[in-house]
N, CA, C and O of each residue as an XYZ file, in Angstrom:
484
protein
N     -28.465    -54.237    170.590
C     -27.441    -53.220    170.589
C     -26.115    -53.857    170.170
O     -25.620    -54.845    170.712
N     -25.605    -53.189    169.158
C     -24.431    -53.566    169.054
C     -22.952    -52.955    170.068
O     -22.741    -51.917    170.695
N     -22.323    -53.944    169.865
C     -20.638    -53.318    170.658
C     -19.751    -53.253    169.945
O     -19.511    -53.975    168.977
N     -19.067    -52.229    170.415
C     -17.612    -51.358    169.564
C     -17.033    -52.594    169.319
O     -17.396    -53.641    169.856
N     -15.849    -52.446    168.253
C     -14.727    -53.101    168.749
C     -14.125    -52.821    169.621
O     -14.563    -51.972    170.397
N     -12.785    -53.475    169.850
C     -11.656    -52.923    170.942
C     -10.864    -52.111    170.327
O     -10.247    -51.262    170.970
N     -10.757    -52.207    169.185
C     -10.193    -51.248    168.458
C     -10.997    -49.543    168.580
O     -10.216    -48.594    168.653
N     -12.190    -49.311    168.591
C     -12.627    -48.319    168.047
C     -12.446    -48.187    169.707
O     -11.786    -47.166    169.897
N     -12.783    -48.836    171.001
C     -12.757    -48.478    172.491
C     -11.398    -47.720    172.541
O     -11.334    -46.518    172.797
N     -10.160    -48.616    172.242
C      -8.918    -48.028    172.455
C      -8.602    -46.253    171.833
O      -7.617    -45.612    172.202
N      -9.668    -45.699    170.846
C      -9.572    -45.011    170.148
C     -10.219    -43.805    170.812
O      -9.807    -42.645    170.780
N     -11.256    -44.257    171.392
C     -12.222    -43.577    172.258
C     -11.359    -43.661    173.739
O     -11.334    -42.578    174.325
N     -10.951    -44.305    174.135
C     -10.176    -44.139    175.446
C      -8.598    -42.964    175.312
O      -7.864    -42.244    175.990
N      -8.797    -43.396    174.117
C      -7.438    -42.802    173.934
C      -7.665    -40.725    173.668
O      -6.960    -39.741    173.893
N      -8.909    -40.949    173.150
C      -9.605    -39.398    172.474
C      -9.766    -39.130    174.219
O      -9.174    -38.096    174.530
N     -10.386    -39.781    175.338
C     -10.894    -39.046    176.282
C      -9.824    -38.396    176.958
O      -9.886    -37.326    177.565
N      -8.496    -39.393    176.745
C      -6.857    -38.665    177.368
C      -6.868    -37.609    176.907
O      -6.989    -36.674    177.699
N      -6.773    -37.368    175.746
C      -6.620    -36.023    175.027
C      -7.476    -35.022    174.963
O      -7.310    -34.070    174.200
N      -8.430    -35.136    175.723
C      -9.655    -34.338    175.788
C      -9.121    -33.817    177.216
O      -8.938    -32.623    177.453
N      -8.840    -35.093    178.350
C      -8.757    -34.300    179.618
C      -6.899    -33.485    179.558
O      -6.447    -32.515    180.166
N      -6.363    -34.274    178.714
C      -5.013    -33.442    178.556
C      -5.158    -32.018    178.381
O      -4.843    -31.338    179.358
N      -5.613    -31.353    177.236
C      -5.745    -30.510    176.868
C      -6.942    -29.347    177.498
O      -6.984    -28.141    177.250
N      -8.058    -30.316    178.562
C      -8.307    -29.096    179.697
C      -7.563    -29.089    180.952
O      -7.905    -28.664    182.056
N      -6.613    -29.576    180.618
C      -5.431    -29.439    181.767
C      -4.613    -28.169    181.419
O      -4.603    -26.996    181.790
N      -4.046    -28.813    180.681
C      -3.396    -27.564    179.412
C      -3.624    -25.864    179.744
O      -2.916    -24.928    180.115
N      -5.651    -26.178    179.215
C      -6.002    -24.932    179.125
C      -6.001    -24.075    180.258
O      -5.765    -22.870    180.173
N      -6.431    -25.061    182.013
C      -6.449    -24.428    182.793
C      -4.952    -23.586    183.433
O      -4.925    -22.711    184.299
N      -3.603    -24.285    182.559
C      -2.592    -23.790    182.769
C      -2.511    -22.591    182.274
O      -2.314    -21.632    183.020
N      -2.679    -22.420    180.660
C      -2.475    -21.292    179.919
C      -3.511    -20.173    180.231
O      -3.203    -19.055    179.818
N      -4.791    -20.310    180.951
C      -5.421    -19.636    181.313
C      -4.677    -18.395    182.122
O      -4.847    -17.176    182.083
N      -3.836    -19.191    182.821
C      -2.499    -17.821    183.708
C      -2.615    -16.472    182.921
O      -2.957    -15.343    183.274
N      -2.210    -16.992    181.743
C      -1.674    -15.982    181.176
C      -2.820    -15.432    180.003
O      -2.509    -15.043    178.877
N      -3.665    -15.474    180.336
C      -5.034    -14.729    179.864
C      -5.231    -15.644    178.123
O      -5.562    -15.048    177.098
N      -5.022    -16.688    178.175
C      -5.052    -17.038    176.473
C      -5.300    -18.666    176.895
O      -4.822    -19.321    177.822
N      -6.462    -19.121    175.577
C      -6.978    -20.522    175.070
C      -5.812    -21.341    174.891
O      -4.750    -20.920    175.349
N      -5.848    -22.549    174.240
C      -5.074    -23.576    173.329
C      -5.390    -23.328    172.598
O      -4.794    -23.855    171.659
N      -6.245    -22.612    172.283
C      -6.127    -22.436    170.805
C      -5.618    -21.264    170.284
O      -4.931    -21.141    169.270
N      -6.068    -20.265    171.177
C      -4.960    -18.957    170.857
C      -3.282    -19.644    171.171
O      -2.453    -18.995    170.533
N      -2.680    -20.727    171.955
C      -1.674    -20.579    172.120
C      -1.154    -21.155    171.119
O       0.067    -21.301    171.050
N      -2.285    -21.736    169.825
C      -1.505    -22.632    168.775
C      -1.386    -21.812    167.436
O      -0.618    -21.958    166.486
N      -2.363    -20.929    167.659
C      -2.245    -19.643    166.849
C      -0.600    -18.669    166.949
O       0.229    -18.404    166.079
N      -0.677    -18.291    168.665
C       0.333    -17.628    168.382
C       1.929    -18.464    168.200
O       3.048    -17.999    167.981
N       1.470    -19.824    168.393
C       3.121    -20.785    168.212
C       3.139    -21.021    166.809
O       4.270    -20.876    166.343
N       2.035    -21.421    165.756
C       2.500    -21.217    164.361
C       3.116    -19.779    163.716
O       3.988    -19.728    162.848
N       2.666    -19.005    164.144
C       3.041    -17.300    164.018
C       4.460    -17.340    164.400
O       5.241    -16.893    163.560
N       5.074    -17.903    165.787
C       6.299    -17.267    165.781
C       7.160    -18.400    165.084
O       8.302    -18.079    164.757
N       6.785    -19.536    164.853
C       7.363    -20.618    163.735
C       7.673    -20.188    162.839
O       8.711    -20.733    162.463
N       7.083    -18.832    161.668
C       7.371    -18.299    160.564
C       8.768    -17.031    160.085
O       9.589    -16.513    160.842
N       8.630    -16.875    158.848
C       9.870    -15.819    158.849
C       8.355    -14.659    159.091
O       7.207    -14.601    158.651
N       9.241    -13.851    160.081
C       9.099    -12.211    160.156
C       7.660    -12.690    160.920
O       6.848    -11.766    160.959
N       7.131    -14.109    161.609
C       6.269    -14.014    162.228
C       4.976    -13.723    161.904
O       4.214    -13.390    162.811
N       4.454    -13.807    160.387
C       2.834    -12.994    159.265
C       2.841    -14.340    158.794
O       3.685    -15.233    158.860
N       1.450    -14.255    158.194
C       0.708    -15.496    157.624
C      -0.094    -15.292    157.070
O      -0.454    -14.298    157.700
N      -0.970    -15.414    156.129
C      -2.260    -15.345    155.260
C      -2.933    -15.952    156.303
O      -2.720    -16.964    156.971
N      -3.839    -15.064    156.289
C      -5.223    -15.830    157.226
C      -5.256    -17.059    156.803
O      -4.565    -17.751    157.552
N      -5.846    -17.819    155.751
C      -6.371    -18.632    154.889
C      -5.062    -19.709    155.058
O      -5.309    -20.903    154.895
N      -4.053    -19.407    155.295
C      -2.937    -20.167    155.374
C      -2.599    -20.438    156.761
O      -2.042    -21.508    157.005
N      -2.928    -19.390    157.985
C      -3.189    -19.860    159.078
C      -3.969    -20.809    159.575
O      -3.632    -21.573    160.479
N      -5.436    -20.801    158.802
C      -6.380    -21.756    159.192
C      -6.040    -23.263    158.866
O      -6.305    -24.193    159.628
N      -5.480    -23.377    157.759
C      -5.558    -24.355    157.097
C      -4.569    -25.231    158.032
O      -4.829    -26.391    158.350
N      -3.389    -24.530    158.440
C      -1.961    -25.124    159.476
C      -2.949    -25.686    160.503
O      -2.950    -26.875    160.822
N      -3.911    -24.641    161.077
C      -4.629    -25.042    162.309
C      -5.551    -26.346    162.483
O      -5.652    -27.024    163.506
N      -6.388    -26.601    160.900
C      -7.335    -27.364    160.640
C      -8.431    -26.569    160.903
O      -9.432    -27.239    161.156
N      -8.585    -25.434    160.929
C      -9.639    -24.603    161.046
C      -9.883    -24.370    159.844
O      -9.174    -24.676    158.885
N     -11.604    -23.432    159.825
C     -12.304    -23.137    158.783
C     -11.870    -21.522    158.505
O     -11.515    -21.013    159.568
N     -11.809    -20.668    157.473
C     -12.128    -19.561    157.827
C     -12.607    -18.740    158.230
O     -12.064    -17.647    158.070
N     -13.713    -18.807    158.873
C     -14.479    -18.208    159.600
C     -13.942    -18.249    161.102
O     -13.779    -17.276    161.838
N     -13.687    -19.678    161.410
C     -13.173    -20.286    162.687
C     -11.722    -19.769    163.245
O     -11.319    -19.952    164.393
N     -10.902    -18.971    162.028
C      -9.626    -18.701    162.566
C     -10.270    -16.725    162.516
O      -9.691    -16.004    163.329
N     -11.120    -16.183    161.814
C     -11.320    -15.008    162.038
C     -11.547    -14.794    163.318
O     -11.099    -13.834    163.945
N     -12.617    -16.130    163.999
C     -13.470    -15.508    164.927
C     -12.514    -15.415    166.484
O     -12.755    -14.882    167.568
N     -11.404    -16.179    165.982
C     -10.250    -16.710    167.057
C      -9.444    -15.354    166.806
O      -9.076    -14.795    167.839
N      -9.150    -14.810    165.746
C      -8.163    -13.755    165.710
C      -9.075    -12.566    166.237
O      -8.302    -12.011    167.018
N     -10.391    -11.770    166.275
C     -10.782    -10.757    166.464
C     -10.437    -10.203    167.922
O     -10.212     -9.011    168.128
N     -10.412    -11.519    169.245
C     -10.092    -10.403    170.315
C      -8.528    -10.960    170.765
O      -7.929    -11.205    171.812
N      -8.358    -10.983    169.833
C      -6.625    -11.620    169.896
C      -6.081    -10.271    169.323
O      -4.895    -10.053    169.572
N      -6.710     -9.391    168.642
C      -6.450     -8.016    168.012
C      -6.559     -7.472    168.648
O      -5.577     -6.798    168.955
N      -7.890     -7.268    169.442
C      -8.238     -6.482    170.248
C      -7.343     -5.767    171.403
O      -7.043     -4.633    171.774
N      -7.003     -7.666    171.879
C      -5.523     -7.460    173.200
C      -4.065     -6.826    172.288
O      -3.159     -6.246    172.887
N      -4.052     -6.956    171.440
C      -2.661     -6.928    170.823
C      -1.823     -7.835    170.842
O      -0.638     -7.693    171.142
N      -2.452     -9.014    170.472
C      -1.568    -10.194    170.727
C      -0.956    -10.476    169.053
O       0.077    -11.066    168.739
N      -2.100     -9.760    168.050
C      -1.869    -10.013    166.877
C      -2.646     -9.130    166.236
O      -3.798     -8.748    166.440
N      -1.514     -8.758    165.106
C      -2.403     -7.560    164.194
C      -2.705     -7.887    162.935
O      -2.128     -8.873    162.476
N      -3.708     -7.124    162.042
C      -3.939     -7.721    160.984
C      -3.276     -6.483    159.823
O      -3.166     -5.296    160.131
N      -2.918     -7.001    158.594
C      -2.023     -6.812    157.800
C      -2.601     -6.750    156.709
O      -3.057     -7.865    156.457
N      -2.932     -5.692    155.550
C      -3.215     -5.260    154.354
C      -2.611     -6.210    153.223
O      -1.385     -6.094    153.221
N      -2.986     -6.954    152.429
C      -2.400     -6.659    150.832
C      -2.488     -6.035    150.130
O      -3.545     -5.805    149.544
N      -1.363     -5.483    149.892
C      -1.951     -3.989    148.616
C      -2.519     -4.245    147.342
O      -3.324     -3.553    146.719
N      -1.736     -5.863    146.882
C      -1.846     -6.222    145.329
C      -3.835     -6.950    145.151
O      -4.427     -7.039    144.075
N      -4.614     -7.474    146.986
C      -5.437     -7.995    146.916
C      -6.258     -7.449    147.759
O      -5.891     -7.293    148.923
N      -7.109     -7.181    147.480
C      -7.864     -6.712    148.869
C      -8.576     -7.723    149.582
O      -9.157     -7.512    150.646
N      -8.514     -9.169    148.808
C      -9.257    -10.357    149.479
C      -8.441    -10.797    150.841
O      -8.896    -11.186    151.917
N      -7.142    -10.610    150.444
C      -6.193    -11.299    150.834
C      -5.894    -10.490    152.083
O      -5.856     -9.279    151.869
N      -5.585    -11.014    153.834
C      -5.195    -10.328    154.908
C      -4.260    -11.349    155.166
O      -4.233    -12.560    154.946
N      -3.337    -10.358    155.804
C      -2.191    -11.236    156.658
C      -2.417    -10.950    158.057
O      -2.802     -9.810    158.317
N      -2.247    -11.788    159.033
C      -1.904    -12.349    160.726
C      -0.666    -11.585    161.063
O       0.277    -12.019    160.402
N      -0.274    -10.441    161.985
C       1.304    -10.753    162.692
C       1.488    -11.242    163.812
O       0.493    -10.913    164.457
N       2.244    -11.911    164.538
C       2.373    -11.543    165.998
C       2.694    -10.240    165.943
O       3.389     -9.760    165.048
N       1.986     -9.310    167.321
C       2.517     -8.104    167.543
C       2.878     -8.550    168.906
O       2.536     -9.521    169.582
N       4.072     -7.044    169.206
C       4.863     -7.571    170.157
C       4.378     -7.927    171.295
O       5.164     -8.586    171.975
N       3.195     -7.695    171.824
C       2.668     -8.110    173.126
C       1.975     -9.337    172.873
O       1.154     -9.741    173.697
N       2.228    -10.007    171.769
C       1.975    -11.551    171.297
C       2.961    -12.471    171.503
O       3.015    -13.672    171.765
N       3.943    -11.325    171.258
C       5.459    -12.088    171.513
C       5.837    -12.643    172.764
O       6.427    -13.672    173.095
N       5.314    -11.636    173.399
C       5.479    -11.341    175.092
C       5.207    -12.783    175.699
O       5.926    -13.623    176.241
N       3.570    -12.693    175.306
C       2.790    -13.972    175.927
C       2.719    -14.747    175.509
O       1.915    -15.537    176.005
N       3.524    -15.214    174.189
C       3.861    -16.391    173.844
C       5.068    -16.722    174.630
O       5.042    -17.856    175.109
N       6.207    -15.956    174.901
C       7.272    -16.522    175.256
C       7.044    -17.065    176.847
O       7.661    -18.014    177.330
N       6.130    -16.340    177.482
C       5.898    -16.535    179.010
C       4.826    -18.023    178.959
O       4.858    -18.833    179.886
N       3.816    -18.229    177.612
C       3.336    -19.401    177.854
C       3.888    -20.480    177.450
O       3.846    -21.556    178.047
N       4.545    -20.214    176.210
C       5.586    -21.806    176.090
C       6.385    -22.465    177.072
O       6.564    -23.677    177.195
N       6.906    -21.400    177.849
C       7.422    -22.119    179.449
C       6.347    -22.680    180.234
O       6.714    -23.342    181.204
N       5.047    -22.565    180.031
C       3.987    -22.855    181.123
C       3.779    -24.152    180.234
O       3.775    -25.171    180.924
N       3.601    -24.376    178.843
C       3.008    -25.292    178.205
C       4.279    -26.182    178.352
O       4.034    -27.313    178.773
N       5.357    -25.952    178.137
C       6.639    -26.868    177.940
C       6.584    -28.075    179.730
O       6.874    -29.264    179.862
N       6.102    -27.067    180.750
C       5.725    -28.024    182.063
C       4.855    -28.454    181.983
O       4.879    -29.616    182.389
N       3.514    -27.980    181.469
C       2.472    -28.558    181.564
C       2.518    -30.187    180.639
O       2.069    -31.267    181.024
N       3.094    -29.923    179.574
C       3.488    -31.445    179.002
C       4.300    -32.442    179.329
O       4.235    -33.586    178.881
N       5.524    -31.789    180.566
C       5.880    -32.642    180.995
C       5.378    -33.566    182.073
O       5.848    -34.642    182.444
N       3.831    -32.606    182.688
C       3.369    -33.181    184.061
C       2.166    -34.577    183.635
O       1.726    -35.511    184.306
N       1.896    -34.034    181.877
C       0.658    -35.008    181.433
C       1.895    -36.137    181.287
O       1.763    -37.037    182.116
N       3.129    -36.298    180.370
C       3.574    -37.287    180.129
C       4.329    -38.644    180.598
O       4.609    -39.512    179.771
């Protein structure tokens, strides 16, 4: 059997922080009925002008696939956290908004996430 380096250990020790960081995270944002990953969805959204995004341009910010940011946006619609948006000139083409009850629970979880990072750091 071979052994890691210390290099690739430090890398792997370092991935398991960030693994238990971020179900720390989640069990915070859970409060407020939403993933890390919905909360990174709706923090690139309100990062933008007028808050819309091309799907395809959402995913890509995220490192997601397209499929992977549809399947994340469908009950994110559902709640009204985010609506989806026509192109008239494309019919391929959909845009992301925050809608306002996206707004809502983004603004109430960035205060939860803004402590929660201060308690991991």
């Amino acid at each position: 059997m071979q052994a890691i380096t210390q290099e690739t250990q430090k890398f792997l020790t370092s991935s398991l922080k960030h693994i238990r960081d971020i179900k720390s995270i989640e069990s915070k944002l859970s409060l407020h009925g939403i993933s890390y990953t919905e909360f990174l969805i709706l923090n690139a959204l309100a990062e933008v002008p007028q808050h819309k995004m091309k799907r395809i341009d959402l995913a890509q910010k995220l490192f997601m696939s397209a499929s992977g940011i549809t399947r994340s946006l469908k009950p994110m619609e559902k709640i009204g956290l985010v609506t989806k948006e026509s192109y008239l000139r494309d019919a391929r083409i959909s845009y992301v908004k925050l809608a306002p009850g996206g707004i809502s629970i983004y603004n109430d979880a960035a205060k939860t996430m803004d402590i929660a990072v201060e308690d991991i750091s």
